[in-house]
C-alpha positions, -999 to 999 in steps of 0.1 A, spaced: -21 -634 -334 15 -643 -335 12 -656 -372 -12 -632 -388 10 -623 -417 -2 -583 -430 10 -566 -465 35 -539 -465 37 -509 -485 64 -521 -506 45 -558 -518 62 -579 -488 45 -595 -457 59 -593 -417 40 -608 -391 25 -593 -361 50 -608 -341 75 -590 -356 54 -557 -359 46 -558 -321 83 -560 -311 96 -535 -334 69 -510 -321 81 -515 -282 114 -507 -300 101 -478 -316 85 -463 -286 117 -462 -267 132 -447 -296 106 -418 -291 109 -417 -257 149 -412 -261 148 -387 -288 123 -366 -269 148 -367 -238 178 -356 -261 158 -326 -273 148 -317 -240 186 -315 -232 190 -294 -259 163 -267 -252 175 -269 -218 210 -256 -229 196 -234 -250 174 -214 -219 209 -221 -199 226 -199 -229 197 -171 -237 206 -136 -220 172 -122 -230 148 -120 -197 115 -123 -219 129 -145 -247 143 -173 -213 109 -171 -200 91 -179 -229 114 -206 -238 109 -215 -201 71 -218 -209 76 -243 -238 100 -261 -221 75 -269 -196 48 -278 -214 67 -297 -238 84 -318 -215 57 -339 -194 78 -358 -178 48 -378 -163 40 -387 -196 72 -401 -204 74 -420 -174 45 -437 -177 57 -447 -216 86 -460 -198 66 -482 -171 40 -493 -191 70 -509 -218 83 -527 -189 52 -544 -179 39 -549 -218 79 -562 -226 72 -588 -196 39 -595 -210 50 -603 -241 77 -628 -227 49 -646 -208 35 -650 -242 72 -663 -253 67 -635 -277 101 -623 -264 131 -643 -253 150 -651 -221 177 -639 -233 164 -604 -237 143 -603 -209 177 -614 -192 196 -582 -205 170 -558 -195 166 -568 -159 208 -566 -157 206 -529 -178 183 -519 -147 197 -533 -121 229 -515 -122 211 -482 -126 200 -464 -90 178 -439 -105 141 -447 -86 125 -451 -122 149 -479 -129 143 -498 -98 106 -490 -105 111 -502 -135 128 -538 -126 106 -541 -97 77 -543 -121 89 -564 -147 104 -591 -120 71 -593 -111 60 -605 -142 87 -626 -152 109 -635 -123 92 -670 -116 90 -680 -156 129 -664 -165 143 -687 -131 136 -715 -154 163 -704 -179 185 -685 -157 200 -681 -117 190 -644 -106 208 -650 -70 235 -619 -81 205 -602 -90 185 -606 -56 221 -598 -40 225 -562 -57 187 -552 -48 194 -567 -13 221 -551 -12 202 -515 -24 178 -522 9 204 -518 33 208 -488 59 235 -469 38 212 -470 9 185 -449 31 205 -417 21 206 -427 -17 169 -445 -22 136 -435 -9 120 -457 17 90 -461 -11 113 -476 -36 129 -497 -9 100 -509 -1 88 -524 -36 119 -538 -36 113 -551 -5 85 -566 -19 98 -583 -49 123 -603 -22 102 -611 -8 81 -627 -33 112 -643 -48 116 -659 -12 83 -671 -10 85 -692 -43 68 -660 -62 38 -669 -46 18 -639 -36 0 -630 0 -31 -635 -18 -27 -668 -35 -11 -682 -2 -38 -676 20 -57 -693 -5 -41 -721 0 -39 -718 36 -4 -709 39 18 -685 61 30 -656 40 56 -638 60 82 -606 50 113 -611 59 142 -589 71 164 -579 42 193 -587 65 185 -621 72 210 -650 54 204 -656 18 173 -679 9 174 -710 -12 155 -708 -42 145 -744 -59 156 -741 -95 139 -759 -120 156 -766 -157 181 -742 -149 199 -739 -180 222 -710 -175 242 -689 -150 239 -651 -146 266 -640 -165 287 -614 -149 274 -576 -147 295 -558 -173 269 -547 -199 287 -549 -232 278 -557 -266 286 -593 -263 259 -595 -236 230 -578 -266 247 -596 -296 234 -628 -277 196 -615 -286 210 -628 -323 218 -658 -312 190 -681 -311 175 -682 -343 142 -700 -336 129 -672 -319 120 -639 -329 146 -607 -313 145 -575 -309 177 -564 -325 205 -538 -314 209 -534 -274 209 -498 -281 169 -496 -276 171 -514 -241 149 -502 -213 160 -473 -196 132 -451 -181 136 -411 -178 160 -399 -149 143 -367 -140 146 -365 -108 110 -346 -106 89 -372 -118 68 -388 -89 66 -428 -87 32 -446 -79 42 -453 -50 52 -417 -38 13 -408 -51 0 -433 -29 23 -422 1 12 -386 -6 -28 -391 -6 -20 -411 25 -3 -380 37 -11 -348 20 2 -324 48 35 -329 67 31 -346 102 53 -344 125 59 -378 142 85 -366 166 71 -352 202 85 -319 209 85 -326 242 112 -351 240 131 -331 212 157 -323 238 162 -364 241 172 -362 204 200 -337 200 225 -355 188 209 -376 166 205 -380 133 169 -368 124 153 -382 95 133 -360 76 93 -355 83 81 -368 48 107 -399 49 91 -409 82 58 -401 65 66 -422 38 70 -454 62 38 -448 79 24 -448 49 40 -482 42 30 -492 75 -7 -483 68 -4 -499 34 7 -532 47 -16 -534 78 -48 -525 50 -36 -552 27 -35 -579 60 -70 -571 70 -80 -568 31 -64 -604 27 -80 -618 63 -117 -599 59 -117 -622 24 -115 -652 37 -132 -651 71 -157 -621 67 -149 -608 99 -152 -574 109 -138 -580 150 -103 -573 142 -110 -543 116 -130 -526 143 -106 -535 172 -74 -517 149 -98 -487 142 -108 -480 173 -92 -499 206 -54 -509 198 -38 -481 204 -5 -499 185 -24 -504 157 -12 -477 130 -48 -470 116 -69 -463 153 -67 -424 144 -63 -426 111 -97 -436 95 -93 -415 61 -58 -427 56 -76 -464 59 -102 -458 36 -73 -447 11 -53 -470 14 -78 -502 12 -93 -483 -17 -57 -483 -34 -52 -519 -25 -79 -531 -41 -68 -518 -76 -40 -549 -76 -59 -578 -83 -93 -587 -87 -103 -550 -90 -141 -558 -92 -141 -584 -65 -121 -567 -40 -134 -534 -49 -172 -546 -35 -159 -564 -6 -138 -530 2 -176 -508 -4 -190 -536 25 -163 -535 49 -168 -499 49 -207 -499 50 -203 -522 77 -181 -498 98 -203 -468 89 -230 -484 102 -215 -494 131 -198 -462 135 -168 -472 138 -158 -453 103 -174 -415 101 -194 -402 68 -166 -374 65 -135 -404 64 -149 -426 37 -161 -396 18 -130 -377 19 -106 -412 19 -122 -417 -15 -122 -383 -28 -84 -386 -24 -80 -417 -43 -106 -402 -72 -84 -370 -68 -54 -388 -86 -74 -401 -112 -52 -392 -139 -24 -409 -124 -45 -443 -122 -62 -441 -152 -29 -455 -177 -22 -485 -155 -60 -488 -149 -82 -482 -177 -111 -492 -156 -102 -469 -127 -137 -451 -125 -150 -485 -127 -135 -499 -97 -143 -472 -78 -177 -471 -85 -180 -510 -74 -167 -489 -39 -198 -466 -37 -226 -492 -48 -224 -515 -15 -222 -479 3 -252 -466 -13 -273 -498 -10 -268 -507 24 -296 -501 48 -279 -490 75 -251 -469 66 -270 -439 55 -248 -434 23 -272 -414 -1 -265 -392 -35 -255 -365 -13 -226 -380 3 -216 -392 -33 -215 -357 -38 -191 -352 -14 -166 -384 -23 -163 -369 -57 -156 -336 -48 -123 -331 -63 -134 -342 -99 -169 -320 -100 -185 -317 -122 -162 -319 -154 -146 -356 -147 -173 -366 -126 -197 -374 -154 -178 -412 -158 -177 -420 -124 -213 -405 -118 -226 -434 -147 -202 -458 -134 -224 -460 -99 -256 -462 -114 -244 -490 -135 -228 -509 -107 -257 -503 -85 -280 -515 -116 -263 -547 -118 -259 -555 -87 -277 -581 -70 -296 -559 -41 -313 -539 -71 -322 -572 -97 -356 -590 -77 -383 -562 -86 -414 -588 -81 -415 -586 -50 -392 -558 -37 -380 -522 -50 -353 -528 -69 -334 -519 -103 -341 -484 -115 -370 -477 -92 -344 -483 -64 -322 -456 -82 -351 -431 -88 -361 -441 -46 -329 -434 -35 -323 -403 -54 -355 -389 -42 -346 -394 -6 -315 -378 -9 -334 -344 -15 -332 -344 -55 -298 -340 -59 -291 -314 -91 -279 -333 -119 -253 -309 -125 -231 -313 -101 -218 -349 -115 -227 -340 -148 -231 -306 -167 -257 -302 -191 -232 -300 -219 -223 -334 -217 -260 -351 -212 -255 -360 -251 -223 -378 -247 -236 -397 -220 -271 -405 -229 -278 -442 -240 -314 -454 -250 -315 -476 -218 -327 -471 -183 -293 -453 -172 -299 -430 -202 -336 -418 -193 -329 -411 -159 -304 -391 -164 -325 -372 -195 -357 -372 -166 -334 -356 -134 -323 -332 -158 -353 -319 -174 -369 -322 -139 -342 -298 -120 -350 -276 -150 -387 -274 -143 -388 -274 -109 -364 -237 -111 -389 -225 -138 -428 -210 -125 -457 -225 -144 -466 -199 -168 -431 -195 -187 -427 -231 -180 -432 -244 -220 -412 -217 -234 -385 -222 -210 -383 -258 -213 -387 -261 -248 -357 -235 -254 -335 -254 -227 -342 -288 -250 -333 -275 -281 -302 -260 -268 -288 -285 -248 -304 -318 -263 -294 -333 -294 -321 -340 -321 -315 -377 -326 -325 -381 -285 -356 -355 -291 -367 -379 -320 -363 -413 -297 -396 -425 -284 -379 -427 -253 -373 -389 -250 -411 -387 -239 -409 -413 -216 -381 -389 -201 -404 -363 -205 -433 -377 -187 -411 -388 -156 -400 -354 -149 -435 -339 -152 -450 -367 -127 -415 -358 -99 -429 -323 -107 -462 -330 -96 -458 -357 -69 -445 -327 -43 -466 -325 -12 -478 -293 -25 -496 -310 -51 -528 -330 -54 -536 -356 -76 -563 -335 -92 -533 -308 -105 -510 -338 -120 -508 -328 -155 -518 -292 -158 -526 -275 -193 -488 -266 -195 -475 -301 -189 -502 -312 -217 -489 -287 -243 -454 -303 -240 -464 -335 -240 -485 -334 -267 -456 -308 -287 -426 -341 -283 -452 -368 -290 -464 -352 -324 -436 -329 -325 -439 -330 -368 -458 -354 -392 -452 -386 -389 -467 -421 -396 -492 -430 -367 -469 -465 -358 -442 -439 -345 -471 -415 -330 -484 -445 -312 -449 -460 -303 -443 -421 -284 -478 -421 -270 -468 -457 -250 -437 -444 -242 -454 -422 -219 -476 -447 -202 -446 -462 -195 -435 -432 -178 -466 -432 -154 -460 -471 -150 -426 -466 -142 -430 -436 -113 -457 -454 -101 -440 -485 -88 -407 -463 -82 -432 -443 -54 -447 -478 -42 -476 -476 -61 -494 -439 -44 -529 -449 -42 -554 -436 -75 -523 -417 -93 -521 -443 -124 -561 -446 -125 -564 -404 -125 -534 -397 -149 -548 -423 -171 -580 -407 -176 -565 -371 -177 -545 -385 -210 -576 -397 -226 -594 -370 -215 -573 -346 -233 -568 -362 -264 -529 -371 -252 -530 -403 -255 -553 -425 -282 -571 -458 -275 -553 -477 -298 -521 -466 -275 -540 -477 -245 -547 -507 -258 -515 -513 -271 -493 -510 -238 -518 -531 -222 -508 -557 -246 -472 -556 -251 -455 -583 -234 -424 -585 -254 -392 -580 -232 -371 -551 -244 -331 -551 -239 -322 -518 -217 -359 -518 -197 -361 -547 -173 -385 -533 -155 -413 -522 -184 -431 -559 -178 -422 -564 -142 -444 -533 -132 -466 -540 -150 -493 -561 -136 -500 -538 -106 -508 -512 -128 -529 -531 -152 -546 -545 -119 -559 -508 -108 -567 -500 -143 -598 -524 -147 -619 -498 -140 -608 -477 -169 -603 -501 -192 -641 -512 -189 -648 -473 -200 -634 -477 -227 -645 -505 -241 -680 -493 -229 -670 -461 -249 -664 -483 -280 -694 -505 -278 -711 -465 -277 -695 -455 -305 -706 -486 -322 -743 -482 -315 -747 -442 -322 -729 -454 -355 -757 -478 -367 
């Protein structure tokens, strides 16, 4: 898209190249203007001697601010700017002066900042450039003096980008790959040597002046980014909390004490270190052990040494604390390989649940932590709900770890029910997709499995992942879609007695279900699920399936106005394939499909052409995988009334002569 050329307002043409650069430089822009006016209406409350005018300008300070926000502008350039270079989009040279603008400052979002675009462009800019007195200063910014003036968090991702530098910017995973011996380093230890290849230029000294940005104009084959006065430089609030610090703080959400009383007396004298610094390197402790056993579970598939640090080595730093562990490999995962690493993370812990090595209450409370944050995921992550979801699915379909839709429940706690609608639709899908659910022939699988499991998990209300408000928004004409319709119009029933049943129903359609759903021919198939959960309680025989109520409203949604008899017929199928559906999904109850099949034709529900017609239809539908799959059982135990009516016909046809 480089060259894609695109008219102006004024005649001319500028390239997306050119378009994309100018609006990184226009985004800074926004981001520094916003910080000057905060300035300003912070002097301003500073100034005011009116009590109730300084509050209220207090209020819309606040809310104006969103310092979060701002950050996450600022980190999100870095990585895009970085991006962009990889592209060669953006030059050396500039990529140069923004890594030497950071480097100097020792706010934590400037470090954050560099930490994540060396990342990205360390091992391509060493081409053009040495970056030894850059690995010097942040060496340098690791040191024990520095512990006063730089958390241990941002130490630690700097930490991290030494040692990836040292390692040939190779990361853990990609060595063990290859079979190598990934190991961090002491920042103390002598300086590496770092194999240079087509180095062209030498750092230039760290005195950030215009001569340093005019060299962006320099090289005229490429396009620049103009003035130096736009450069990179993230908020300085002091207030604004880093990724890292999140992660530390779902690791830890209470202060813990790490220091014995007992042996406080030992201590006087020393230097204590505040409880949430040491907090903080547990928490990097924690995080590096999980991302070892991440990295050795992957390629060995060994659970031995996972179970041995959970439970018998009393050194490791996890034994005691199982939710911590669940957090933290849940974290990990989000780095690389999300959907990979997120469903070998859902094994390991079904695995350990089963094993009970891991309790019910850790992984459900570990992940509720992580989902807890979502909003602080979601920018760097657009597919946070997604990866988490991969989490559940191996969780939920394991045989053995007892993971149902109640214990869901619980790991979503924090985001019920209004954010928990995504994430809710996010399992099902991974769950549909996944290869336990996809052989139906010959086991229960795909959306029976969901409609199995959910049953056995006590008929969890709909509502407390999703509200009935937002059944609309979420409703797609596919298998996802009509369970979702089906649980909700079943929890609605089952609350509701028999005789009230079709006014209450009905009125509870029309208020929370759009028209364009009501109209689908799927919206009876919906309908005639939730009916047959209704009636398939012990309570019930098979003589009281389909009641004179549950007629009325079948026969109101399938001729619910006029209309031509191919759309009539296309409704009346619809709800065979309801019957067909919960029949297989309640391994096939003996006589329920034969009895509700007469009831239908009994009562004038259900025509013969419609019988006829879903006997016949063979034609694979996108959305319902399992429509043709089930089928052939239930055409097997229908012989009987299949013969009746074509003995009915053959009647018909005599009496008419």
């Amino acid at each position: 898209m480089q060259l894609v050329k695109v008219s102006t307002k004024d005649g001319k043409t500028v390239s997306f190249k050119k378009l994309i650069i100018s609006k990184c430089q226009s985004s800074y822009e926004l981001h520094e203007a916003q910080e000057i006016d905060a300035a300003k209406k912070l002097t301003e409350i500073n100034s005011c001697k009116d009590p109730e005018k300084k509050k209220e300008l207090q209020l819309e300070f606040e809310f104006e601010k969103n310092e979060r926000r701002l950050r996450k502008r600022s980190l999100g350039n870095c990585r895009f700017m970085g991006e962009l270079f990889k592209q060669k989009i953006l030059t050396p040279n500039i990529m140069l002066y923004c890594i030497v603008h950071l480097v100097t400052k020792h706010d934590e979002e400037s470090l954050e900042c560099l930490c994540i675009l060396l990342k990205i462009v360390g091992k391509e800019l060493e081409q053009f450039y040495d970056l030894n007195h850059t690995f010097d200063k942040l060496t340098a910014l690791t040191s024990s003096d520095m512990e006063s003036k730089i958390s241990s968090g941002i130490q630690f991702m700097i930490q991290e980008v030494i040692d990836l530098r040292r390692h040939k910017w190779i990361s853990e995973k990609q060595d063990c790959l290859r079979g190598g011996g990934y190991k961090s380093h002491h920042i103390n230890e002598n300086k590496w040597n770092v194999v240079q290849n087509n180095t062209k230029y030498k750092q230039p000294n760290y005195q950030i002046d215009q001569s340093i940005g005019q060299r962006f104009k320099e090289n005229t084959s490429v396009t620049t980014l103009g003035p130096p006065t736009w450069l990179m430089e993230p908020s300085t609030s002091p207030h604004i909390m880093s990724k890292k610090t999140t992660a530390q703080k779902l690791l830890f959400p209470q202060p813990i004490s790490l220091i014995n009383s007992s042996n406080s007396s030992q201590l006087k004298g020393t230097v204590e270190k505040p409880v949430s610094e040491l907090d903080s390197k547990m928490a990097n402790k924690i995080n590096m052990k999980c991302k070892n056993i991440l990295i050795e579970y992957e390629q060995v598939q060994n659970l031995d040494d996972i179970i041995y640090s959970l439970s018998e080595d009393e050194t490791s730093v996890i034994r005691t604390r199982h939710e911590e562990f669940v957090t933290s490999i849940s974290l990990i995962t989000l780095d690389s390989s999300p959907i990979t690493r997120t469903t070998i993370a859902g094994k390991i812990f079904a695995k350990l649940l089963s094993k009970k090595i891991l309790s019910m209450v850790a992984i459900t409370r570990g992940i509720d932590a992580v989902l807890k944050e979502w909003n602080e995921y979601l920018m760097d992550y657009p597919q946070f709900f997604s990866y988490i979801a991969a989490i559940i699915a191996p969780l939920l379909l394991s045989q053995n770890a007892s993971f149902d839709f109640n214990n869901l429940k619980d790991s979503c706690t924090s985001i019920r029910p209004d954010n928990s609608s995504t994430f809710f639709t996010e399992v099902l899908n991974k769950v549909l997709s996944s290869k336990e659910t996809q052989n139906i022939k010959e086991q229960l699988g795909g959306i029976l499995w969901i409609y199995n499991k959910w049953m056995t998990s006590e008929y969890v209300p709909l509502d407390v992942f999703m509200p009935n408000n937002q059944i609309n928004k979420y409703f797609k004409n596919d298998r996802i879609g009509i369970f979702l319709l089906s649980i909700a119009m079943y929890d609605k029933m089952k609350m509701t007695d028999s005789k009230p049943l079709y006014d209450v129903l009905h009125s509870w359609i029309s208020t929370n279900i759009s028209a364009e759903i009501i109209k689908c021919p799927q919206f009876v198939r919906a309908l005639t699920i939730a009916i047959v959960i209704v009636c398939s309680k012990p309570k019930h025989s098979y003589g009281d399936f389909f009641d004179h109520v549950h007629v009325k409203l079948l026969t109101c949604y399938i001729r619910s106005e006029p209309l031509p008899e191919p759309e009539i017929q296309a409704r009346e199928v619809q709800c065979l394939y309801g019957i067909q559906i919960m029949s297989a999904a309640l391994e096939h109850p003996g006589g329920m499909v034969l009895r509700l099949f007469h009831k239908l034709y009994q009562d004038s529900v259900i025509s013969k052409e419609s019988f006829e017609l879903w006997k016949k239809e063979d034609e694979f539908k996108a959305g319902f995988d399992e429509d043709l799959e089930t089928k052939t059982m239930a055409v097997v135990v229908l012989n009987s009334f299949f013969l009746s009516l074509a003995a009915n016909d053959s009647d018909e046809e005599e009496t008419a002569e």
